[in-house]
C-alpha positions as CSV (number, residue, x, y, z in Angstrom):
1,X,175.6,152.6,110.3
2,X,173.8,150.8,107.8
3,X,173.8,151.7,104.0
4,X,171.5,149.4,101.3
5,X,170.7,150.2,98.0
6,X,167.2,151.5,97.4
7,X,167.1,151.9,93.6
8,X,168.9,153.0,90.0
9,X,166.9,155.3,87.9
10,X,167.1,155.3,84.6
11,X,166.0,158.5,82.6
12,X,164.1,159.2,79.4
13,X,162.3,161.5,77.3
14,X,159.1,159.8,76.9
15,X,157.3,158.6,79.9
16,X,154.6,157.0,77.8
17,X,156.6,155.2,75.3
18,X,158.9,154.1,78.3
19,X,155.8,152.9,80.1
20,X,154.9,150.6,77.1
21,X,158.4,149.2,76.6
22,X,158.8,148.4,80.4
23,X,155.6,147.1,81.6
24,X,154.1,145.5,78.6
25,X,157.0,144.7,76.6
26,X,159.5,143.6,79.5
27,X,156.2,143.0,81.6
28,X,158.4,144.1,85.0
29,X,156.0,144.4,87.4
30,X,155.0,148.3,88.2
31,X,154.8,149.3,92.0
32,X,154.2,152.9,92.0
33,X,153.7,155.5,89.2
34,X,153.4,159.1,88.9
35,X,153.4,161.9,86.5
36,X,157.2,162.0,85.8
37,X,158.3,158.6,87.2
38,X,158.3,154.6,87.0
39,X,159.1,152.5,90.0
40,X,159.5,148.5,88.8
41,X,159.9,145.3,91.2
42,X,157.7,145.1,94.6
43,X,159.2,142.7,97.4
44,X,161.1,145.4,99.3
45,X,164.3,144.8,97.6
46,X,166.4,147.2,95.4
47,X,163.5,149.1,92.8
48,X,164.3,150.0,88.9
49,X,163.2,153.6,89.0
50,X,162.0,155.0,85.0
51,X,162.1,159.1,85.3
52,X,161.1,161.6,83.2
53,X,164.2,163.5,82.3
54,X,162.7,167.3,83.1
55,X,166.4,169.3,84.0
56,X,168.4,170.5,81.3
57,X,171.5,168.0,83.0
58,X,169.1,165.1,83.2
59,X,168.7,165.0,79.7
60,X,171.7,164.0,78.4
61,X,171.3,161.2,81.1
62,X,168.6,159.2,78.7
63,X,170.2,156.9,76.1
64,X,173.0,155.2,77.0
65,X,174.4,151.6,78.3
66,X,172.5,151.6,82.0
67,X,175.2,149.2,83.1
68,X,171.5,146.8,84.5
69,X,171.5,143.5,84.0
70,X,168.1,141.6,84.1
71,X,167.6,138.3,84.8
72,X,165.2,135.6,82.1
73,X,163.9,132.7,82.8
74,X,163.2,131.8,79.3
75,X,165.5,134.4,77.3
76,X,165.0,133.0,73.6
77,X,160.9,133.1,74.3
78,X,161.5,136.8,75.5
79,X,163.5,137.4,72.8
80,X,161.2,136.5,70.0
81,X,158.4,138.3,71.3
82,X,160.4,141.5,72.1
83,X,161.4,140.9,67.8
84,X,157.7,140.5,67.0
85,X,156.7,143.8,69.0
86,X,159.5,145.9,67.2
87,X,162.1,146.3,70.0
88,X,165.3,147.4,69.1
89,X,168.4,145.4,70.1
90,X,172.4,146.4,70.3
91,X,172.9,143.0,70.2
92,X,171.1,139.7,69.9
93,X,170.5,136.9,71.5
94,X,174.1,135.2,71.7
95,X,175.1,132.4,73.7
96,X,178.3,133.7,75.8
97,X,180.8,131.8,78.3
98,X,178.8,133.3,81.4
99,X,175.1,131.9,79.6
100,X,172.6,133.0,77.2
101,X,172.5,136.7,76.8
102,X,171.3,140.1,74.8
103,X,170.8,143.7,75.0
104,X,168.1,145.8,74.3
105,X,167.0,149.5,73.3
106,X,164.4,151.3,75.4
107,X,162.6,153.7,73.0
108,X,164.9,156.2,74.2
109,X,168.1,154.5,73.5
110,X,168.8,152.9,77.1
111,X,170.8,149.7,76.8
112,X,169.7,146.9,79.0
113,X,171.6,143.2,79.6
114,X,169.5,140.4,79.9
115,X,170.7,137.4,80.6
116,X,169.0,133.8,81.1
117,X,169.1,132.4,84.6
C-alpha cells in the first residue's frame, strides 16, 4: 500500500477576491479552476486547493492560520509589492533563526507563512 499526499484545501467566502489574492497577488501558478474551487502548483506534486466554502460546517473553516508554509525566492521584493497592493499581514517581514520570514492575510482571513529559501 501506497499513501501520498494529493493536496490541502483551504476554504473561503469569496472565490473572486481569493482568485485575485492567489494568482495575481501571490502569482502561484493556477492548474485548474472551476465554479467553487482553485487548484495552485502543476508538476504532479502535492496541489494548494482554494474552495468555495458552500456547507454550513465549511464555513467556519475560512479564516484561520492554514498551518502552509510557502517558499520565496526573493521575500523582501514579494513583500513590498504585496504592501503596495494592500495585503494584509499578521506579521511582517522579520528576520528569524530558521531565515527570513512573514505571514499574510488572504482576503478572507487565512494566514499563510512565507518564508525565503
Amino acid at each position: 500500500m501506497s499513501i501520498k499526499m494529493k493536496n490541502m484545501v483551504v476554504f473561503v467566502l469569496d472565490l473572486e477576491k481569493a482568485k485575485q489574492f492567489y494568482k495575481d497577488q501571490l502569482k502561484l501558478p493556477l492548474v485548474q479552476e472551476s465554479p467553487t474551487m482553485m487548484e495552485f502548483f502543476p508538476g504532479g506534486g502535492p496541489t494548494l486547493g482554494v474552495a468555495l466554502a458552500m456547507h454550513d460546517a465549511a464555513k467556519p473553516l475560512a479564516g484561520r492560520h492554514t498551518g502552509i508554509t510557502l517558499t520565496v525566492s526573493d521575500i523582501e521584493a514579494l513583500c513590498k509589492e504585496l504592501t503596495a497592493a494592500g495585503v494584509q499581514f499578521a506579521e511582517p517581514l522579520e528576520r528569524t533563526p530558521w531565515g527570513k520570514m512573514a505571514v499574510v492575510t488572504d482576503p478572507d482571513g487565512n494566514q499563510f507563512a512565507l518564508v525565503e529559501g
